[in-house]
C-alpha positions as CSV (number, residue, x, y, z in Angstrom):
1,X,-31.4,27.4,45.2
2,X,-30.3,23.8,45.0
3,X,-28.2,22.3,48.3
4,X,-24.4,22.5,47.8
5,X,-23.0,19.0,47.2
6,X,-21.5,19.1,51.0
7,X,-25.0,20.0,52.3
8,X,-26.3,17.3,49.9
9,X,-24.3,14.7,51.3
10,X,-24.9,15.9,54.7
11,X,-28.6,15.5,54.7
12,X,-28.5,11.8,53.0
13,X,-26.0,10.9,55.9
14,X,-28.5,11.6,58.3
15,X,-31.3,10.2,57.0
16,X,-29.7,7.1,56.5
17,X,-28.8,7.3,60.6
18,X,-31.9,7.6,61.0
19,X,-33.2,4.9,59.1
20,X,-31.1,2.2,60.7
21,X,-31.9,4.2,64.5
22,X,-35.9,3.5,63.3
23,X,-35.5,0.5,61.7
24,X,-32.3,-1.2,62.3
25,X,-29.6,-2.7,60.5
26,X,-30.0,-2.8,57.2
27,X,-29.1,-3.3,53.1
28,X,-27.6,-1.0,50.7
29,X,-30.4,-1.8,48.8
30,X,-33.0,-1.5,51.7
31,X,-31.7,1.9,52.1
32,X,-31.9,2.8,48.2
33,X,-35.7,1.4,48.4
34,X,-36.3,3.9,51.8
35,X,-34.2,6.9,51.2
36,X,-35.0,7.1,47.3
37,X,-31.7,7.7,46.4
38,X,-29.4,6.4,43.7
39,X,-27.4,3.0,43.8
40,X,-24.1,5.2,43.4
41,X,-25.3,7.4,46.1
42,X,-25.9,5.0,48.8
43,X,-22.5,3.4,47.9
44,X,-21.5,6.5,48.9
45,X,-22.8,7.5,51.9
46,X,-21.9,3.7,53.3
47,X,-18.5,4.3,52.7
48,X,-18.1,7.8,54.0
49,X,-20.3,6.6,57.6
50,X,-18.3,3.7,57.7
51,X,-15.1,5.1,57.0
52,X,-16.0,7.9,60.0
53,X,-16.6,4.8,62.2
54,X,-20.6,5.3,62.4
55,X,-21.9,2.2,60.8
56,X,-20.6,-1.1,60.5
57,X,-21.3,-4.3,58.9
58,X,-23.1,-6.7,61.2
59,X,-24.3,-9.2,59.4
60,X,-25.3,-11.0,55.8
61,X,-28.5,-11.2,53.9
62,X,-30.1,-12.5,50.7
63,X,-29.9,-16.6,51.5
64,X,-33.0,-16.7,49.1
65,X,-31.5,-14.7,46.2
66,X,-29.0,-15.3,43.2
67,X,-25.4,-14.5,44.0
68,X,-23.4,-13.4,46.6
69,X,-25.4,-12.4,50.1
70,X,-25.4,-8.7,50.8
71,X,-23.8,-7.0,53.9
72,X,-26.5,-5.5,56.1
73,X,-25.2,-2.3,58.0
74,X,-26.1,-1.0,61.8
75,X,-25.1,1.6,63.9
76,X,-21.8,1.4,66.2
77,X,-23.8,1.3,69.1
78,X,-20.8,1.6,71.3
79,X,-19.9,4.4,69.8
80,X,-21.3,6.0,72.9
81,X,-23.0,5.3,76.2
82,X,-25.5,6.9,77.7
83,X,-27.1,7.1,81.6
84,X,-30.3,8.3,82.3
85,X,-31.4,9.3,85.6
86,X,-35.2,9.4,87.4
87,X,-34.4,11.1,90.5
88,X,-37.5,10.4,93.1
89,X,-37.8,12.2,96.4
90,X,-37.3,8.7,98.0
91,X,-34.8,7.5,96.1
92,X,-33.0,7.4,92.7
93,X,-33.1,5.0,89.3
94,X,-30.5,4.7,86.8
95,X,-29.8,3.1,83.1
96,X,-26.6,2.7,81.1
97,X,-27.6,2.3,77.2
98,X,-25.3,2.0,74.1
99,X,-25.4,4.9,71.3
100,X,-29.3,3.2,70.1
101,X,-30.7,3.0,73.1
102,X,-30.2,-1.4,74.1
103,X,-29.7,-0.9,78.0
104,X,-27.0,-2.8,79.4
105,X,-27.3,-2.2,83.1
106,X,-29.7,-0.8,85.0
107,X,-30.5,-0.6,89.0
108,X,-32.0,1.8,92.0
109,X,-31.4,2.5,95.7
110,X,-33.7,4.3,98.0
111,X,-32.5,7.3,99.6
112,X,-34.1,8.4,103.2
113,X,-35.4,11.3,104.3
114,X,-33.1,11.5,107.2
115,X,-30.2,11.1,105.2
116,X,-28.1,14.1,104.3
117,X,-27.8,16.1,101.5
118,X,-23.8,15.0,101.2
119,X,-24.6,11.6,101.7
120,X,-27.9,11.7,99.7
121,X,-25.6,12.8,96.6
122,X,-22.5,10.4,97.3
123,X,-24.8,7.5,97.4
124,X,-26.6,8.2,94.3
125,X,-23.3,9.1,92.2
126,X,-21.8,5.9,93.3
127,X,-25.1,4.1,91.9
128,X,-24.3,5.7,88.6
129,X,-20.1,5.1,88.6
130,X,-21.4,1.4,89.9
131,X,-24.2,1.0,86.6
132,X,-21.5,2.6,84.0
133,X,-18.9,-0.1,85.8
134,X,-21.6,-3.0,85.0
135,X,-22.4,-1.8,81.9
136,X,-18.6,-1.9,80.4
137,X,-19.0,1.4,79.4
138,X,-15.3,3.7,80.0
139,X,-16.9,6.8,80.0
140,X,-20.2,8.3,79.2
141,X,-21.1,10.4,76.5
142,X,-24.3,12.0,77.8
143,X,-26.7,11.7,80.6
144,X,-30.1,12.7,81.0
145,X,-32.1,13.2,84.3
146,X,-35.5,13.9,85.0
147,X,-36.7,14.9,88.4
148,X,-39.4,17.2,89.9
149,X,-39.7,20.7,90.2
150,X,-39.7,23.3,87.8
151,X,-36.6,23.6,85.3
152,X,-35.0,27.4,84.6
153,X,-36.2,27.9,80.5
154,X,-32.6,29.9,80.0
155,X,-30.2,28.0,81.9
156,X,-31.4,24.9,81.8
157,X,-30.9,24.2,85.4
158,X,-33.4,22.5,88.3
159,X,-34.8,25.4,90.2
160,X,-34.5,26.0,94.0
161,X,-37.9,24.6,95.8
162,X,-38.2,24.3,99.2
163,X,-40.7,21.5,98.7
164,X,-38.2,19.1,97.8
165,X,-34.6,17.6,98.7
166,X,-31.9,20.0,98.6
167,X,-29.9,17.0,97.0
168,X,-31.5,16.7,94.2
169,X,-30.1,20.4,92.8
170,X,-26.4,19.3,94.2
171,X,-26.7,16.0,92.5
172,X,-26.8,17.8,89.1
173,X,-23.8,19.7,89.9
174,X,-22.1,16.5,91.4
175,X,-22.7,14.6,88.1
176,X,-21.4,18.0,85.7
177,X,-18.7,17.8,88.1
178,X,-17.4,13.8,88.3
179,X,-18.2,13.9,84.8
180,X,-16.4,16.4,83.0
181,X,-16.7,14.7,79.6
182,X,-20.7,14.1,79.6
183,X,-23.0,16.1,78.1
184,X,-25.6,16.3,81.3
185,X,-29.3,17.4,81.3
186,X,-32.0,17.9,83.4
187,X,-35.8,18.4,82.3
188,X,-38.9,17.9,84.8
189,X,-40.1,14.4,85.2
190,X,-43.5,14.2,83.7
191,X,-42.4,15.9,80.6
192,X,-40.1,12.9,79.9
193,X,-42.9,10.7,80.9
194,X,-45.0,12.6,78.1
195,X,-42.1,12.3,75.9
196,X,-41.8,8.4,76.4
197,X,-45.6,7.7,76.1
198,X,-45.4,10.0,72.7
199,X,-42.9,8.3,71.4
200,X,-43.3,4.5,73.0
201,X,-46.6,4.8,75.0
202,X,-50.4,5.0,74.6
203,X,-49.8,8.3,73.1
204,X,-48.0,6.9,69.6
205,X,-51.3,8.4,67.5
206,X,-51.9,11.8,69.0
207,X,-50.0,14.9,68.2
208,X,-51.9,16.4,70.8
209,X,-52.2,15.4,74.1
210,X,-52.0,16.5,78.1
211,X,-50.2,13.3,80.3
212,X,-51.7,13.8,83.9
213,X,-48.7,12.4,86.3
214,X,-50.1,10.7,89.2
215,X,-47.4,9.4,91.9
216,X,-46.2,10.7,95.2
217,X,-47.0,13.9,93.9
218,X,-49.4,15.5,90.7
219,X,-48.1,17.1,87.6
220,X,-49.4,17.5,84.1
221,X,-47.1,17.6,80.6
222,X,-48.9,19.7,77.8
223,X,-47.8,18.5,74.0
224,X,-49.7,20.9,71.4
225,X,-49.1,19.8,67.4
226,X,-46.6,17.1,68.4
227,X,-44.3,19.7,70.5
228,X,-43.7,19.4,74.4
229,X,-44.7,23.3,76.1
230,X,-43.0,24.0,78.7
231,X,-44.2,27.7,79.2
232,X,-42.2,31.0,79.6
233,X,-40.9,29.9,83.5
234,X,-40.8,26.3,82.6
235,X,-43.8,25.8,84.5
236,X,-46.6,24.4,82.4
237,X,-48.3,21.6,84.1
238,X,-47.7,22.6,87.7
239,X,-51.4,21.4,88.5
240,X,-50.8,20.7,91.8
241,X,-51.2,24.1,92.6
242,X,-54.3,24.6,90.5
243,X,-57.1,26.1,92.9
244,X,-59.8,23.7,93.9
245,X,-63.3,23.7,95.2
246,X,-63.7,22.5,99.0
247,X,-60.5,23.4,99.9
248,X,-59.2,24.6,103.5
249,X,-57.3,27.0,101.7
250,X,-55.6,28.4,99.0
251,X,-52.0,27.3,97.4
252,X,-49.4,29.3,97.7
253,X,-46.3,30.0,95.9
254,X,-44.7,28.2,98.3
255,X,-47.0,25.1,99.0
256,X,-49.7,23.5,96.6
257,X,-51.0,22.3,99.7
258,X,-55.1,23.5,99.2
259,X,-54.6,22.7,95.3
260,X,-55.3,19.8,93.4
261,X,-52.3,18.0,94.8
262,X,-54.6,17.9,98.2
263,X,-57.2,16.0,95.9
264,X,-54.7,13.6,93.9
265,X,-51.4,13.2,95.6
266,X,-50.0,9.9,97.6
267,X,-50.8,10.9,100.8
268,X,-55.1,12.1,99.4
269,X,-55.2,8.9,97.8
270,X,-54.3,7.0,100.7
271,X,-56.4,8.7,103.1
272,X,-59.6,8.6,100.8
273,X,-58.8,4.5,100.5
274,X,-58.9,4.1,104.2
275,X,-62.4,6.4,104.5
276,X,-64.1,4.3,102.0
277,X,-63.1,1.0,103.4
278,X,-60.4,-0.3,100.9
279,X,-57.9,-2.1,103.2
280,X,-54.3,-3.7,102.0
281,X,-52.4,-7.1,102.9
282,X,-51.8,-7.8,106.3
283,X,-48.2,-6.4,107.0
284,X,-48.5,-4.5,104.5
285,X,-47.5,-0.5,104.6
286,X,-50.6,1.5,102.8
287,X,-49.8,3.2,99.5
288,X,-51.5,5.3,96.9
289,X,-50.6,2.2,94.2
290,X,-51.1,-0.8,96.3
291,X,-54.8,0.9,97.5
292,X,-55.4,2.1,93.7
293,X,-54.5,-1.7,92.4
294,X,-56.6,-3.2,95.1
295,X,-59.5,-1.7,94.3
296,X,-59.2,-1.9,90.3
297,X,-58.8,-5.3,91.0
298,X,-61.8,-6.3,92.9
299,X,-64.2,-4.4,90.3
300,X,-62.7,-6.1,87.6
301,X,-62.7,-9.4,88.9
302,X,-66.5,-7.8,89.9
303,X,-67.4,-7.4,86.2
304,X,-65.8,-10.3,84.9
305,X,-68.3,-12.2,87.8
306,X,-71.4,-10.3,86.2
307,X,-70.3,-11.2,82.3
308,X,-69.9,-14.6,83.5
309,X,-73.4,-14.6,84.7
310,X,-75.0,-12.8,81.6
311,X,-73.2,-14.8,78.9
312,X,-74.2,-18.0,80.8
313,X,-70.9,-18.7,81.4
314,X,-70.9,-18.5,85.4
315,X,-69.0,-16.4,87.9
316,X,-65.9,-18.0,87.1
317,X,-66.4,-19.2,83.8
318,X,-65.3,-17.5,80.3
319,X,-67.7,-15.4,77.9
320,X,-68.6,-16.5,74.4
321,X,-67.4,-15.4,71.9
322,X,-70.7,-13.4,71.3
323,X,-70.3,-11.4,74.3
324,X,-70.4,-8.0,75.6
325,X,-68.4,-5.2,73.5
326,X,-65.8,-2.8,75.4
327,X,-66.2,0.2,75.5
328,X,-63.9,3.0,74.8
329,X,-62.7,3.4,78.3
330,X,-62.3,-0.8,78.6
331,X,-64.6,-1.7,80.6
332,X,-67.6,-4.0,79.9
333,X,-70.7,-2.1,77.8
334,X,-73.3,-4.6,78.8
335,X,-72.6,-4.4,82.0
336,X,-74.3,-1.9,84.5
337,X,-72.3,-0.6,87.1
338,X,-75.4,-1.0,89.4
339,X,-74.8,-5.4,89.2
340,X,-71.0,-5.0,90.3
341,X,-72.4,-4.5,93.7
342,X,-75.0,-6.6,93.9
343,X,-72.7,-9.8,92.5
344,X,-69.9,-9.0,94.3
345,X,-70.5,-7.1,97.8
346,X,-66.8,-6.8,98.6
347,X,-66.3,-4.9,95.6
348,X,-68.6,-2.3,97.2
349,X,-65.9,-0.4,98.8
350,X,-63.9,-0.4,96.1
351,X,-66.6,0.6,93.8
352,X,-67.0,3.8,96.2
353,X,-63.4,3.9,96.0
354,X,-62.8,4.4,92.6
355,X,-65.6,6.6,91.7
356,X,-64.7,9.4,94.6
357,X,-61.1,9.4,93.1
358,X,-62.9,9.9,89.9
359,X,-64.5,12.5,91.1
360,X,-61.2,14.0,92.1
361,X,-59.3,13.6,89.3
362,X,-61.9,15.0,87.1
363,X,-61.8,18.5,88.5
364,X,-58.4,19.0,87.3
365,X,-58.7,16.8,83.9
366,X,-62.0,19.4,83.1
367,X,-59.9,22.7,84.1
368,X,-56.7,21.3,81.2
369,X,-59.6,20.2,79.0
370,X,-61.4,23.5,79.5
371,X,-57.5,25.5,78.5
372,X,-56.2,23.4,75.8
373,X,-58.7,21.4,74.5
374,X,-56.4,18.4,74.0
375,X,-58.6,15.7,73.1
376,X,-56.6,13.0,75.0
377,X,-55.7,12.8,78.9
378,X,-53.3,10.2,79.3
379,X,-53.5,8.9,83.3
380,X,-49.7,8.5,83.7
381,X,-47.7,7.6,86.7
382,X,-47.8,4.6,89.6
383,X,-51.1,5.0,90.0
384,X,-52.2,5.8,87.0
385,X,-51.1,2.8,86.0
386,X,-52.4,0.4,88.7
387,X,-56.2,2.1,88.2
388,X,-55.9,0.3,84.7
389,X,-59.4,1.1,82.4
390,X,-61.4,0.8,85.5
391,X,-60.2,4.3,86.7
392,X,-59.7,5.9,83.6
393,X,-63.0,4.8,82.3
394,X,-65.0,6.9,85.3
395,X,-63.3,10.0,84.5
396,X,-64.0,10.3,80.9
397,X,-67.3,9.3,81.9
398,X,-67.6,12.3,84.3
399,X,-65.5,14.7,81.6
400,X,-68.2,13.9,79.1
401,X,-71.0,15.0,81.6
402,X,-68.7,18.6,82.5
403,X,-67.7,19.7,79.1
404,X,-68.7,19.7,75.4
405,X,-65.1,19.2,74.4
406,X,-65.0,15.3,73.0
407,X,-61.7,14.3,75.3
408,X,-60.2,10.6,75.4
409,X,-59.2,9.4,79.0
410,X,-56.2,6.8,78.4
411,X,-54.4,4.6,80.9
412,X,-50.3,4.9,80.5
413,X,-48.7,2.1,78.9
414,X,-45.4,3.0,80.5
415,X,-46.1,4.1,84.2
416,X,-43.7,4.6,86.4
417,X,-40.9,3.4,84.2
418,X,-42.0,6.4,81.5
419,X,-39.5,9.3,83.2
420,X,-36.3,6.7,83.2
421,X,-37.3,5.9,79.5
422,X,-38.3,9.2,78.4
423,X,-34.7,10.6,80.4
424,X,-33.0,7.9,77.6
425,X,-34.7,9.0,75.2
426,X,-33.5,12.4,75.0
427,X,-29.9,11.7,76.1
428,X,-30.4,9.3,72.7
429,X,-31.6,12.1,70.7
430,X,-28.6,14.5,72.2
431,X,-25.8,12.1,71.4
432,X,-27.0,11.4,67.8
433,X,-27.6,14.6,67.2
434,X,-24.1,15.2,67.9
435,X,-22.4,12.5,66.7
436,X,-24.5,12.6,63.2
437,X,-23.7,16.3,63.1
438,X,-20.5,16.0,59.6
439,X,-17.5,18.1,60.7
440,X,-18.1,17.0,64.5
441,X,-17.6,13.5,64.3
442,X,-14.2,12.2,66.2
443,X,-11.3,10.6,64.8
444,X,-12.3,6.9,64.5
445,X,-11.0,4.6,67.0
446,X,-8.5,2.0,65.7
């Protein structure tokens, strides 16, 4: 049955939204030669999205063609704003965007641990009334937050955990509260970190793939045939809690203390640094990051020594252009992980380093790989991020020895920064959704 002339309409609005969200502002024409519809059609559609205030003209083009120059069309981007939100147990970020995502402001405070759960949520909803203020947005349309913990499937709300700050649930409500006219949404941290490298990241080619999020804490985010599982509690990924050989004891549903969070989290990662010799700036306050960089640091510097040396180009010196191939994982083929060592002795620890967090990390990559079968592990996260090729190298290495099941180790793109962009992302999608939606549209603004 063909689409009613409303419905018809309908659908070429929104692909033509779409089109100038992808591609930006563009031509009628353009958007006759991408939509495939008629000349009279797109005249059509452009005068029924302008005339409901959702595009606009924003420029001229066609200074190499006959006649007059054509009006190229974009999005009202201040049609809306948006906030997103990466709540942290130490502290919260926050970004003010316009209706297509261009961010406008954008800042963080730290919040303590001694520092109430009243305070902790007054300070953090003054950092977001303080970003909308520098942004020049009035009011905001929608907001999206990610933070840990596990997020109710039916009411869409942070669950109660006694692992982490009370203020974190209250600051939800604070926010539906102060800001009765937003659209505000939670969803757990490394999902919109999956999200975000899907979308933006390392991830752009896979439809399937499993982001492991290493930070203060672990968690995993499962996408299966381009969709983001969350499970029937909303708990997929929770692999901090995943049983693990050599443990004291056993997680409980309580504490993933005795899980694989023993093996990967901050506080591991730091302690395994200082037993294998890896040692920060003087001053400087060990963390998981600055022991992880440290140490991916000295063995690349390490191998870029040995290539030197086997290219003829020196320790310090550049390779040929003939030189060694990378590898999958990105670190040097030709070079055997036996002659980092031997040319560089202070890389030794790091070296040791490196390959014992490996070893970590790979028991809980193999039990995902062994599940799913996802073909791609993306190392998310800080430190994730700050292990660069050299860490994610060593684990596929050691995935290939524990499972048939061909599986890619990647390093994140994004790091960090994924769950703030991943959090914008979705309030993005929300809004246009919404405001793209014919028959919800406001009244245009004069």
């Amino acid at each position: 049955m063909p689409a009613s002339p409303s419905t018809a309409r309908a659908i070429n609005d929104r692909l033509a939204l779409r089109l100038l969200q992808q591609e930006g502002p563009l031509t009628a024409g353009q958007l006759k030669q991408l939509t495939g519809l008629s000349r009279p059609t797109v005249a059509d559609l452009v005068e029924r999205l302008t005339a409901a205030g959702l595009i606009t003209v924003v420029g001229e083009s066609g200074g190499q063609r006959r006649g007059p120059n054509a009006k190229v069309y974009g999005i009202v981007a201040d049609r809306a704003h948006l906030a997103a939100l990466d709540i942290r147990t130490e502290g919260v970020a926050v970004t003010v965007a316009d209706l297509v995502g261009r961010v406008l402001a954008e800042a963080s405070a730290p919040i303590g641990d001694d520092t109430g759960t009243g305070p902790a949520v007054e300070q953090a909803v003054a950092l977001v009334e303080r970003v909308v203020k520098e942004a020049g947005a009035d009011r905001l349309h929608t907001v999206g937050i990610g933070a840990p913990g596990l997020i109710d499937p039916a009411s869409g709300e942070l669950r109660d955990s006694s692992g982490l700050p009370e203020w974190h649930r209250r600051l939800v409500a604070a926010l539906q509260e102060r800001l009765p006219e937003a659209r505000v949404s939670v969803e757990n941290e490394t999902n919109l970190a999956a999200l975000a490298e899907q979308r933006d990241g390392v991830a752009r080619d896979r439809d399937t793939f499993v982001l492991l999020w290493l930070g203060h804490g672990t968690g995993a985010a499962v996408v299966l045939d381009g969709a983001l599982r969350r499970g029937a509690s909303g708990g997929t990924g929770e692999i901090g809690f995943l049983p693990v050989p050599g443990a004291a004891a056993l997680p409980s549903s309580t504490d993933c203390e005795g899980g694989f969070h023993s093996l990967a989290a901050s506080g591991a990662v730091v302690d395994l640094a200082a037993r294998c010799g890896i040692s920060v700036g003087p001053g400087q306050e060990p963390s998981a990051v600055g022991v992880v960089r440290a140490a991916a640091g000295l063995v690349r510097s390490a191998v870029r020594d040995v290539r030197g040396v086997e290219t003829g180009a020196g320790a310090s010196g550049t390779a040929s252009k003939g030189g060694a191939s990378r590898s999958m994982g990105g670190t040097e083929a030709s070079v055997s992980p036996r002659a980092v060592p031997v040319a560089s002795p202070r890389a030794v620890p790091a070296t040791r380093f490196l390959d014992a967090l490996a070893d970590r990390l790979a028991v809980g990559v193999a039990s995902v790989v062994a599940i799913l079968d996802p073909g791609c592990v993306v190392l998310g996260g800080e430190v994730g991020q700050a292990g660069g090729d050299e860490l994610a190298a060593r684990v596929q290495d050691r995935i290939a020895r524990m499972t048939p099941l061909p599986t890619e180790v990647r390093t994140t793109t994004l790091g960090g920064s994924a769950v703030l962009r991943g959090a914008l992302l979705t309030a993005r999608d929300r809004a246009q959704e919404e405001l793209f939606t014919p028959g919800e549209r406001p009244v245009r603004r004069s």
